[in-house]
N, C-alpha and C positions, 0 to 999 in steps of 0.2 A: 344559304340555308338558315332557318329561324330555330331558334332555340325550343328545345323540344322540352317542356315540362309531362312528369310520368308520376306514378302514384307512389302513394306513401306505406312504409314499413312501419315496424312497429316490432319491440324488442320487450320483453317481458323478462325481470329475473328478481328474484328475491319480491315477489310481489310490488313492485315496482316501475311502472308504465310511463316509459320513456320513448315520444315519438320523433323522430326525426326531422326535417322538413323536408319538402319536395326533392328528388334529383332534379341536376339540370344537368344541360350539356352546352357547351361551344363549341361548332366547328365550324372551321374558318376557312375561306377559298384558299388557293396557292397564293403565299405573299401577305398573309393576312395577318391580324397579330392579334394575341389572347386577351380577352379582358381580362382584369383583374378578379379574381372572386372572393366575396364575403357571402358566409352560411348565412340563409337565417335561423333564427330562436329555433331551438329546439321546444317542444314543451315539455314540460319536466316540472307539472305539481307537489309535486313529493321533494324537489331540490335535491337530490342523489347525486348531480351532475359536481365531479369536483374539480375537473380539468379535461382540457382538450388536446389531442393525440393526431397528429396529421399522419398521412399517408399517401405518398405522390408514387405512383406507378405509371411506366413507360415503355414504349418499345425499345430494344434493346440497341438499337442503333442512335439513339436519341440522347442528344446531349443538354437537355432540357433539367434545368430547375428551377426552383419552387423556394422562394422566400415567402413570409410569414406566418401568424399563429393565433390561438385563441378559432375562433370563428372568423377572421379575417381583418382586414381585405389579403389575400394569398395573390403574388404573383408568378407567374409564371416566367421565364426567361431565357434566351437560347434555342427555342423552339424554332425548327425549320421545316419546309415542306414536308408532307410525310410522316411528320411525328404525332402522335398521340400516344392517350393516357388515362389515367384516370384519378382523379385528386379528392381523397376522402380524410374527412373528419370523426374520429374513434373519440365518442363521449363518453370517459371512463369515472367511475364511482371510485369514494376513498380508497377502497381496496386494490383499488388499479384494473376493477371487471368492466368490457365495455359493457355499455346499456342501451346504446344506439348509435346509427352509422350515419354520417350524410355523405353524397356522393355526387361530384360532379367531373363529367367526364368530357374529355379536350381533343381536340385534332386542330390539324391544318392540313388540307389536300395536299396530294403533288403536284409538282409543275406540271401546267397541262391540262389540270382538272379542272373540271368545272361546276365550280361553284354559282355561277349565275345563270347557267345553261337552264332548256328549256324543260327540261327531266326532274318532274317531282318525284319526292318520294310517299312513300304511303306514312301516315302520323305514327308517329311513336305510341308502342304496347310496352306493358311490363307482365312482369310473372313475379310476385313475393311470395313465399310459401314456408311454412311455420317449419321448426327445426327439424329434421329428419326425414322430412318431405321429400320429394323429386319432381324437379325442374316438368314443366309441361314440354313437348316438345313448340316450338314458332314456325308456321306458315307465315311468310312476309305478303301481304296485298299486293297487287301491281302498282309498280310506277307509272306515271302518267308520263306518257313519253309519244309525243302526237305526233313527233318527226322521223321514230324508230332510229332512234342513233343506240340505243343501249346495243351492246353486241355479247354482252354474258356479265356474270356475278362473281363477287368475291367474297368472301365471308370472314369474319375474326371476333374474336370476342378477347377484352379486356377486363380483367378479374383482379380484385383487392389483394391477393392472396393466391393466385398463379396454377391453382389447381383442375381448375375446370379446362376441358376440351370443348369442344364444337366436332360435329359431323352433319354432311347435308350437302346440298347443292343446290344452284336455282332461287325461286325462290322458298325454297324448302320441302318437304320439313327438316328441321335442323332439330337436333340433338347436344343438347348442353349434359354433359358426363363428368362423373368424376370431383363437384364440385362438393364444399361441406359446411358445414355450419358455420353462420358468419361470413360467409361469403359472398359477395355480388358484385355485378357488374354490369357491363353490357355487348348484346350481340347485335354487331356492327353490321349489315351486310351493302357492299359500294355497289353503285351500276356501273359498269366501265364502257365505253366505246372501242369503234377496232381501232384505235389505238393504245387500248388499256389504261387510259386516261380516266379517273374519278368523275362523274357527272353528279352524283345526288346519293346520298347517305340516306337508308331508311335504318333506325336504329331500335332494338329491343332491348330494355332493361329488365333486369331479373336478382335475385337474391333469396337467402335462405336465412333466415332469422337466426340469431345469436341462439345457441344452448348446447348440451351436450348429450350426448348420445348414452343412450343406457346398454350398449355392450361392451364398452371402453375401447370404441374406435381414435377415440379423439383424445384419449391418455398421453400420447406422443405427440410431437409437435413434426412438422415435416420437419424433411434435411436441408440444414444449411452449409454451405460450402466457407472453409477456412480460406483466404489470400492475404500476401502479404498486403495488400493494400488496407484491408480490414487491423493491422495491429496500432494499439494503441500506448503502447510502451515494452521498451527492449532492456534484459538485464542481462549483461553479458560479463559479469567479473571475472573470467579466465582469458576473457579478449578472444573469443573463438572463432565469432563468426569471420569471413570472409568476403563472400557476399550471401544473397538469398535475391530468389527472382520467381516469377510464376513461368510457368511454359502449359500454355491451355489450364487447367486445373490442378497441377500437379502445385507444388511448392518445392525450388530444388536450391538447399540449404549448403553451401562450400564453407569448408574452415574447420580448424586443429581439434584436435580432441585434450582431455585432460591429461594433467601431468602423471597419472597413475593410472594403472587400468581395474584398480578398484575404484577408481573415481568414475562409477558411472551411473548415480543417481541425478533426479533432473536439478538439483541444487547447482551438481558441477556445471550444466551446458549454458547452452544461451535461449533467456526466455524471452519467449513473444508473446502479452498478453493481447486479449482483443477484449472487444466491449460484449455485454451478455446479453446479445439478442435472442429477441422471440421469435423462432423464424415462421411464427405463424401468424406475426401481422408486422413483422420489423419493429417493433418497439424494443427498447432499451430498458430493461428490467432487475430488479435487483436478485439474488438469490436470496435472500433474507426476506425478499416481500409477500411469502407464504403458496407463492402458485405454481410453483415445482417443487419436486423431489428427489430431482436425478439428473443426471446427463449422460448422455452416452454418444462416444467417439466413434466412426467408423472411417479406418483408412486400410491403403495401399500403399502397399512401394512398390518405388520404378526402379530405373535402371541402378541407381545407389541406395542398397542396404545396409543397415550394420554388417559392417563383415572383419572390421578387427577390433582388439579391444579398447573396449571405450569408447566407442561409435556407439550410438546409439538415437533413439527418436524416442517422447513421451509426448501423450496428450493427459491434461488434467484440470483439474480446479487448484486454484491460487491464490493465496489473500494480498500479494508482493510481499508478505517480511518471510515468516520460516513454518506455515502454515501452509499442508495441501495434501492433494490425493492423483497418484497419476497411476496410468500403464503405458506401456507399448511394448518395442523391442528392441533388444539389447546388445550387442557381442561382447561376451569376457570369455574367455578360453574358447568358446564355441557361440553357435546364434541361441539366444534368449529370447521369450517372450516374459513378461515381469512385473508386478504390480506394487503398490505401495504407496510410500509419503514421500513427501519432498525430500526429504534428507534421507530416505533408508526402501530402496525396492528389495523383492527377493522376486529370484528367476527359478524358469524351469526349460531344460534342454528345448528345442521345439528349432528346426530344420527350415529354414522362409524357403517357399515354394516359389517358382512365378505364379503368379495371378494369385497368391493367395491374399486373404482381408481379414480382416483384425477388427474386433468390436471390445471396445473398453467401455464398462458400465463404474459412474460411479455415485455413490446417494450424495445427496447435496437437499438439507432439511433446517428450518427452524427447527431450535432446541426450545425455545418461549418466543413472548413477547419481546425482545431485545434484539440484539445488531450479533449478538454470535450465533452458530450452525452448528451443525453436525457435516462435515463432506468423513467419507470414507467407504468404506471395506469394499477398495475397487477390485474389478475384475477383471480379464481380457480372454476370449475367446478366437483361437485361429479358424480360419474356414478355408477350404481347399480352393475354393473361387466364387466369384462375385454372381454367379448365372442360376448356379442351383446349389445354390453351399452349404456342405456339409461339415459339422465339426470337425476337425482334425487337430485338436489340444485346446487346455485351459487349463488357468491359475487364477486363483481364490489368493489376494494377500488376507494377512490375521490382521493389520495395522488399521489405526484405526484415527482420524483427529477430530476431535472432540471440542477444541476452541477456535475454530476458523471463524475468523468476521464473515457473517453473510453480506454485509454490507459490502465488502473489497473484495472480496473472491468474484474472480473472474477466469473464464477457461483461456488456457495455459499450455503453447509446446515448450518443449525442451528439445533442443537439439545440439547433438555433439558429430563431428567429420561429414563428412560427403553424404547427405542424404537425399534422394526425391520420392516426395510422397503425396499423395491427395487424400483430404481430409475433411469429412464431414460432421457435424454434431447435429443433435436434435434433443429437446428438454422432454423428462417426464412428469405430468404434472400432476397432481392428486386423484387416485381412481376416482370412477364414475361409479355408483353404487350398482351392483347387480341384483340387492337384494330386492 
């Protein structure tokens, strides 16, 4: 198959008109191997453009990556039959806002497939549609298929940002759901043979232009999932941990607790810090660089809770020296749930249910123009369970930090004895104006 050229987007902010260049795509028969890609020029008369922001997305089985930068040349590597993706360029402006996307999107068939076979597809459509719009639905053309080998359809869509669904069948119509601003991608639909073999890719690209919504849908950032694989430095001066391992999404933390069982703030445990992603394009962001306000923790424990003293779990912000804001939960005489600073939580009684879940909010703000913040006055509310949850306790700490580097504060567990838990954060970022 020949590489499909598709229409152009167009991203509007702060009066500012910055247009992308063309999508493209690569897809390559079984055995086939990626070119190299470089973007071209963006246009950007105004010069807003002050750095470039990759983003390689894949199917989850794909052990495929992605060297280079700037606008290219980007390779790709590792890619085997079966894998695809999607490799875009985030053109972001000095404040770190993008202003325009480019996107070029990758496969290689399975073995099997046929990529020379005699099964065309119908030319590539797109859909762009300005911020808050809804996707059209796509009817795919027929293939041209003179021999009748196609024996049915497959369909999938690859998306920047992992939110959009597909619904349909055939060759449609299909239903692009769920997606949101800033987002795009494309829907994929394969012709297979009876042997479910890939014959010919007819492909639709689509997207929703960068902006934000005026209800304050888009105030949160989605969830992203904490593993140990994600930590990027360990502090452990009590020598506690033992080991730590993932099991599915859980994170399940072995090793000693402190030499007091008043020692159970998150100073005493062992910290894992991780890097402060955006889980709403994977970029690496600072908290100081003015585009959030908050963060907030949601987890579960499994089969190990605090359950004697000094046991404990916190999630929080952290600058590494004696700077920070956490909650979670606790055991000293009984089970706690508890909020505070690095050095000094305070608790209140609260009973751990099975299946209950735990949301800790904590602010995390430019104080000015400079490298320090504001993190504090965190929270932590229980809920009875994850399906239709209802309150069932909360703690308000008074504590409050007031010199945290925004610049080095990054989110922060603490853990002390046998604990298993799963753990999600998601950023908030400055309201959207309702007025």
């Amino acid at each position: 198959m020949g590489i499909a050229r598709v229409a152009v987007t167009r991203v509007t902010r702060d009066y500012a008109v910055v247009r992308p260049p063309l999508p493209t795509t690569d897809f390559q028969s079984s055995g086939g191997t990626l070119g190299a890609k470089t973007f071209d020029a963006f246009v950007d008369p105004e010069r807003v453009i002050a750095r470039y922001e990759a983003i390689f997305k894949k199917n989850s089985s794909s052990s495929a990556t992605v060297s280079g930068s700037k606008r290219g040349p980007y390779t790709i590597s590792g890619a085997a039959d079966g894998d695809q993706g999607v490799l875009a360029i985030n053109a972001k402006d000095k404040d770190g806002n993008t202003v325009a996307t480019a996107i070029h999107v990758w496969g290689i068939a399975s073995a099997g497939g046929g990529g020379d076979s005699i099964v065309t597809p119908p030319s590539s459509t797109t859909n762009y549609v300005a911020a808050d719009a809804t996707l059209s639905q796509k009817t795919f053309s027929a293939f041209t298929d003179a021999d009748g080998i196609t024996a049915g359809y497959s369909a999938s869509i690859i998306s920047n940002l992992g939110n959009a669904t597909v619904s349909g069948s055939g060759l449609g119509a299909y239903t692009i759901s769920s997606a949101v601003n800033g987002e795009f991608g494309v829907l994929k639909l394969d012709a297979k043979d009876s042997s479910n073999n890939i014959v010919a890719t007819a492909v639709h690209a689509w997207g929703i232009t960068n902006g934000y919504a005026t209800d304050g849908s888009q105030d949160f950032s989605p969830w992203k999932l904490l593993s140990t694989a994600d930590i990027i430095a360990t502090t452990d001066t009590g020598a506690l941990e033992t080991s730590k391992a993932m099991s599915g999404n859980e994170i399940q933390f072995r090793g000693s607790v402190p030499v007091t069982a008043t020692d159970y703030h998150p100073d005493n445990g062992c910290r894992y810090r991780f890097n402060m992603i955006d889980p709403k394009d994977d970029s690496t962001i600072s908290a100081g660089g003015g585009s959030i306000i908050g963060i907030q923790y949601y987890f579960k424990f499994g089969t190990n809770a605090p359950s004697t003293n000094a046991n404990f779990f916190y999630c929080g912000l952290w600058d590494g020296t004696t700077q920070g804001s956490f909650g979670g939960g606790v055991y000293y005489n009984a089970t706690r749930i508890g909020a505070g600073t690095y050095t000094g939580i305070t608790t209140t009684p609260y009973t751990f249910q099975a299946g209950n879940v735990f949301l800790v909010d904590i602010m995390m703000a430019d104080d000015a123009n400079d490298t320090s913040g504001v993190a504090g006055l965190p929270s932590i509310k229980a809920f009875d369970d994850d399906s239709t949850p209802a309150r069932a306790a909360s703690f308000v700490s008074s504590q409050q930090t007031t010199t945290i580097s925004a610049t080095a504060t990054r989110p922060t567990l603490s853990f002390s004895g046998d604990i298993d838990v799963t753990v999600y954060y998601r950023l908030a970022y400055a309201p959207t104006t309702p007025f």
